[in-house]
C-alpha positions, 0 to 999 in steps of 0.5 A, spaced: 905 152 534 911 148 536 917 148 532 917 141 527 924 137 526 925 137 518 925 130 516 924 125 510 920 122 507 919 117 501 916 121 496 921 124 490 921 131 492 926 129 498 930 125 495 938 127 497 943 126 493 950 123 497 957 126 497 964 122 495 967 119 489 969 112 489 963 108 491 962 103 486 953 102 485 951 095 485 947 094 477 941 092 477 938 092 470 931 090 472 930 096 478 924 101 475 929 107 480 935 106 475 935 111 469 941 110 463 943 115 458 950 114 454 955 113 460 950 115 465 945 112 471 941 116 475 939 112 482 932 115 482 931 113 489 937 113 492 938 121 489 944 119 486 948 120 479 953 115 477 958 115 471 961 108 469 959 106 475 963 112 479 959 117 483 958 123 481 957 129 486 950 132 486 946 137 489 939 136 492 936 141 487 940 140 481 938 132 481 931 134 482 931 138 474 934 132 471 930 127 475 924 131 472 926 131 465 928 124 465 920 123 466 919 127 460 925 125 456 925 129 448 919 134 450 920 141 453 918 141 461 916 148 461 921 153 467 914 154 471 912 146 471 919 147 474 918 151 479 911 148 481 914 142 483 921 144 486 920 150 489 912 151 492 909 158 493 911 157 500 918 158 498 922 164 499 928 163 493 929 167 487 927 162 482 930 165 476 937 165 480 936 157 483 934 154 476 939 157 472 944 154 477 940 149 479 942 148 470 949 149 471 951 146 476 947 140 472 951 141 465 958 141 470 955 134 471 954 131 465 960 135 462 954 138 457 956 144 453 950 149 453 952 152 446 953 143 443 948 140 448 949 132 448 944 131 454 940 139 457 937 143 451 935 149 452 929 153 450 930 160 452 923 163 455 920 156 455 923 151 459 928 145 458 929 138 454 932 132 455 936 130 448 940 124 449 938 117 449 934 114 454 934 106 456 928 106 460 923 113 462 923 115 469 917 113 473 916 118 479 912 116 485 906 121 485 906 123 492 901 121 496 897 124 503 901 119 507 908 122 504 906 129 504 905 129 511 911 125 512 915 130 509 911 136 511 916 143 509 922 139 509 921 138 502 922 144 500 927 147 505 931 152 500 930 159 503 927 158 510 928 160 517 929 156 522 932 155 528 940 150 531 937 145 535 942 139 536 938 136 541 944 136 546 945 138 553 950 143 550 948 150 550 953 151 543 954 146 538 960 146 534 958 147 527 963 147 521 966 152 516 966 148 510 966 141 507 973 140 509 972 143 515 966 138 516 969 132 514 976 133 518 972 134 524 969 127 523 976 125 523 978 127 529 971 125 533 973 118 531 981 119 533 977 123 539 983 129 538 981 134 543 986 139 539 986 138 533 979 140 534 980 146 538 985 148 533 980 147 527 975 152 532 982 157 533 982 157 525 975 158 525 974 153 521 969 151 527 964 155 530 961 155 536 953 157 535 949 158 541 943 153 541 937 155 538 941 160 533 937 163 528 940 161 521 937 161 514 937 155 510 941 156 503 942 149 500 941 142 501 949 139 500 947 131 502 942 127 506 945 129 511 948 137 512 945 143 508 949 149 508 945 156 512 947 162 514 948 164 522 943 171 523 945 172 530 950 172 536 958 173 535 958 169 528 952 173 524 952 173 516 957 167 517 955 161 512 956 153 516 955 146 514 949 143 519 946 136 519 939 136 518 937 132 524 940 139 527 934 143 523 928 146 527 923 150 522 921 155 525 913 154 526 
């Protein structure tokens, strides 16, 4: 079989949170996708989290547990709805270890304390409960034969091998070390500064992976990047920040 580029779809499960802070949302009361609780709205289309309408960072994983406790807001959503719905069978992850940091990274969110929970109740061996106020309930699409063939296996990419192909000419691409290293990067391309950028790969801040590298992929950062981590050639066991167009699942 043919490797498939992993791509998305408009169904729930392949929603993407974006990154940055200072994004002001445009309100619109009447928008079934928007959710409000205390100072919060959740963008349910978009994957995104604001607060008094600033934006607030958060991951893929993490967006997709609220989003499924806002559908049942004051009622118990049980750890195996959760695993059926975000992490399939098919999906090589520890499930016990990405909730639980999946929660965490949430409550850092929300700014909840697990010990007074204003918002994520937990329900030890059970599942977990939205406690807070909810202006209007979250309605998901259910996905549909079109959107699952359209989203495929990138719904659920967390743990997957797949292959680098960054549909160049080139027989390297340049991948970043980190976020920071990612976003610098954008900078320079735009200022087209070829030594700022080889400075960046002397600091090893970039790293040239040859095309076709094999990589793991660990977690999803935004609708653009994921993070993996290299299995192969001179940067094996390194973790980078790859776009997602750059991803080819491994038939």
């Amino acid at each position: 079989m043919l490797a498939k580029r992993l791509r998305h779809g408009p169904r729930f499960d392949v929603l993407y949170s974006s990154v940055g802070s200072g994004i002001r949302m445009q309100r619109n009361s009447q928008s079934p996708d928007l959710v409000r609780f205390s100072a919060y709205e959740v963008n349910l289309r978009a994957g995104e989290l604001y607060r008094a309408g600033r934006k607030i960072r958060l991951q893929v994983q993490p967006f997709h547990v609220l989003a499924m406790l806002l559908e049942h807001p004051g009622q118990v959503v049980a750890r195996a709805d959760l695993q059926k719905r975000l992490w399939p069978e098919d999906t090589f992850v520890d499930f016990d270890h990405s909730l639980n940091t999946a929660i965490k990274k949430l409550r850092q969110a929300l700014n909840d304390d697990k010990r007074k929970p204003r918002f994520i109740e937990t329900l030890p061996k059970r599942g977990y409960r939205f406690i807070g106020a909810v202006e209007q309930r979250a309605k998901l699409p259910p996905p549909g034969p079109s959107a699952k063939s359209n989203s495929g296996a990138a719904s659920h990419p967390v743990g997957r091998v797949a292959k680098l192909s960054s549909d160049s000419k080139a027989a390297f691409a340049l991948v970043s070390a980190d976020e920071e290293s990612a976003i610098e990067k954008e900078k320079l391309d735009a200022a087209n500064d070829d030594v700022g950028v080889s400075l960046l790969i002397a600091a090893q801040r970039l790293f040239l992976v040859a095309d076709g590298t094999p990589i793991r992929i660990l977690e999803v950062q935004s609708a653009s990047r994921c993070l993996v981590r290299i299995l192969e050639g001179e940067h094996y066991g390194k973790t980078a920040l790859v776009p997602l167009a750059w991803i080819m699942e491994l038939a």
